[in-house]
C-alpha positions as CSV (number, residue, x, y, z in Angstrom):
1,X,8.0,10.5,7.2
2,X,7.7,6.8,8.1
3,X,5.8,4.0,9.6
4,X,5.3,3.3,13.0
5,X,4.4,-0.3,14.1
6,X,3.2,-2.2,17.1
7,X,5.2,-5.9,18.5
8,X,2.8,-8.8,16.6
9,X,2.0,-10.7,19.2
10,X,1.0,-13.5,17.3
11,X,4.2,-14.5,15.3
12,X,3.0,-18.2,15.7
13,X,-0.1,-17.7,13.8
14,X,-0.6,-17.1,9.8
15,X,-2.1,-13.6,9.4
16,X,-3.1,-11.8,6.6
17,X,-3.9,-8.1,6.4
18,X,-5.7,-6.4,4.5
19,X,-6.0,-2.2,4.5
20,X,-7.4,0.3,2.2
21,X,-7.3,4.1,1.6
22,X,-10.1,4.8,0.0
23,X,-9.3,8.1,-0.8
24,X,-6.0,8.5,-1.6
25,X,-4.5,11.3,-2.8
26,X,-1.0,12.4,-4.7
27,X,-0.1,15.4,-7.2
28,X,0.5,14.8,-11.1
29,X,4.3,15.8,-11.5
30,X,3.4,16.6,-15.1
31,X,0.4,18.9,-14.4
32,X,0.0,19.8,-10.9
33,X,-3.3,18.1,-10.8
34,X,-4.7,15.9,-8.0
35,X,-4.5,12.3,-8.8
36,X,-7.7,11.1,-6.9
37,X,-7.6,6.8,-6.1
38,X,-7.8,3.9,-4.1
39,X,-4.8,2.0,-2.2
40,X,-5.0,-1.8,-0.7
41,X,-2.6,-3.2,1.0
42,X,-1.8,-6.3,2.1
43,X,1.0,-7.6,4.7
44,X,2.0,-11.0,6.2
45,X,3.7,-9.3,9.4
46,X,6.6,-11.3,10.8
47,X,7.3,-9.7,14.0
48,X,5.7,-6.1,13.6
49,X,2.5,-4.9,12.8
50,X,1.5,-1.4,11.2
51,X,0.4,1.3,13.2
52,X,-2.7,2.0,11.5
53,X,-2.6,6.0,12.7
54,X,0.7,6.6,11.4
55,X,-0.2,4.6,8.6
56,X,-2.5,7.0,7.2
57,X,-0.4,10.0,8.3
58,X,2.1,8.5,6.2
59,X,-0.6,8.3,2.9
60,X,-2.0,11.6,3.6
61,X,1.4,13.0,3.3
62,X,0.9,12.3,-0.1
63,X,-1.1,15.0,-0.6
64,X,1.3,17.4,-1.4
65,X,3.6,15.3,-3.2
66,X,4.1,15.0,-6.9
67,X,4.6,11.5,-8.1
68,X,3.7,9.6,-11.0
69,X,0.6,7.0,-10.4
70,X,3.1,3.9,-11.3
71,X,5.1,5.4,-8.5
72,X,3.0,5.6,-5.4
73,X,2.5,1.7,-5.1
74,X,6.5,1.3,-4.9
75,X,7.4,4.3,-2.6
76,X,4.1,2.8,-0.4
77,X,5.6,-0.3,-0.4
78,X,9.2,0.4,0.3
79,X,8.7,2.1,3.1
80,X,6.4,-0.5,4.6
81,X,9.3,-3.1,4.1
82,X,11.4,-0.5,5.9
83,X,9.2,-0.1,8.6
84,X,7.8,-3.5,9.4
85,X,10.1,-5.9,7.5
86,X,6.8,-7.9,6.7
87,X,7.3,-11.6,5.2
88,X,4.9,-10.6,2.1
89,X,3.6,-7.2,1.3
90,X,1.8,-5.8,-1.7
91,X,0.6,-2.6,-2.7
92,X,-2.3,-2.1,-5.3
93,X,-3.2,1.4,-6.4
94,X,-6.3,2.0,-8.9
95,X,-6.6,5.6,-9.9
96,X,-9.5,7.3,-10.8
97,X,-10.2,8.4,-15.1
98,X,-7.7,11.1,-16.1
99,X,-7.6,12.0,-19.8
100,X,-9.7,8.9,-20.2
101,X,-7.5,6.2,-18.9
102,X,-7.7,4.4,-15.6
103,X,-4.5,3.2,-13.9
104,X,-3.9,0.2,-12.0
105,X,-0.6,-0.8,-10.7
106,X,0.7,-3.5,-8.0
107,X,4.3,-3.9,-6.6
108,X,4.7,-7.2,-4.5
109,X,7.8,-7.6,-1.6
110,X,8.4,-11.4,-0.9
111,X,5.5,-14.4,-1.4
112,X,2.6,-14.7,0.1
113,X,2.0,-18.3,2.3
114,X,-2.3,-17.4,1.1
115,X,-1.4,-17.2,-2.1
116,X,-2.6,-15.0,-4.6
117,X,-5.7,-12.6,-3.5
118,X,-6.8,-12.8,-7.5
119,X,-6.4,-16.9,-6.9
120,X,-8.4,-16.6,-4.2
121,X,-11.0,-14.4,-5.4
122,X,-11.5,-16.5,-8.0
123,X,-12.8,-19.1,-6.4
């Protein structure tokens, strides 16, 4: 499955986007379990934009898939560099408490002209 996307039609301007799944879900490859979480991403498009429909077909094909935590934020984020050859991208997963742990993971595709979010949060 992949992304659709949608002509920017406002290359000239900075943009920064900023989505989240709020209730993403994958399968433990270890267990079978659900592996319950959040996703946020965030894209500087160059000249497409994510299609936010097939978007979250694309996460909700998760679903049924089994991957490691760790390894949702990079297949997320190599198939929105396929998709929409953004200038920056970045994937942040936090997953909910399994065997006591939290996870939190971030891949990162190019730099971002804003900065860091954490830098700018910060403030």
């Amino acid at each position: 499955m992949t992304i659709d996307t949608l002509e920017n039609s406002q290359q000239g301007r900075e943009l920064e986007i900023e989505l989240e799944a709020l209730e993403f879900t994958s399968l433990c490859p270890l267990t079978g379990a659900p592996d319950f979480g959040r996703l946020t991403i965030r894209y500087v498009p160059a000249e497409a934009l994510l299609e936010l429909k097939s978007l979250r077909d694309y996460l909700t094909s998760f679903r049924e898939r089994k991957i490691l935590q760790e390894e949702v934020v990079g297949a997320v984020l190599d198939e929105i560099v396929s998709s929409a050859a953004p200038r920056f991208a970045e994937v942040e997963g936090s997953f909910n408490v399994r065997g006591g742990l939290t996870t939190r993971a971030r891949a990162r595709f190019g730099e971002n002209p804003f900065g860091n979010a954490q830098d700018r949060s910060a403030r």
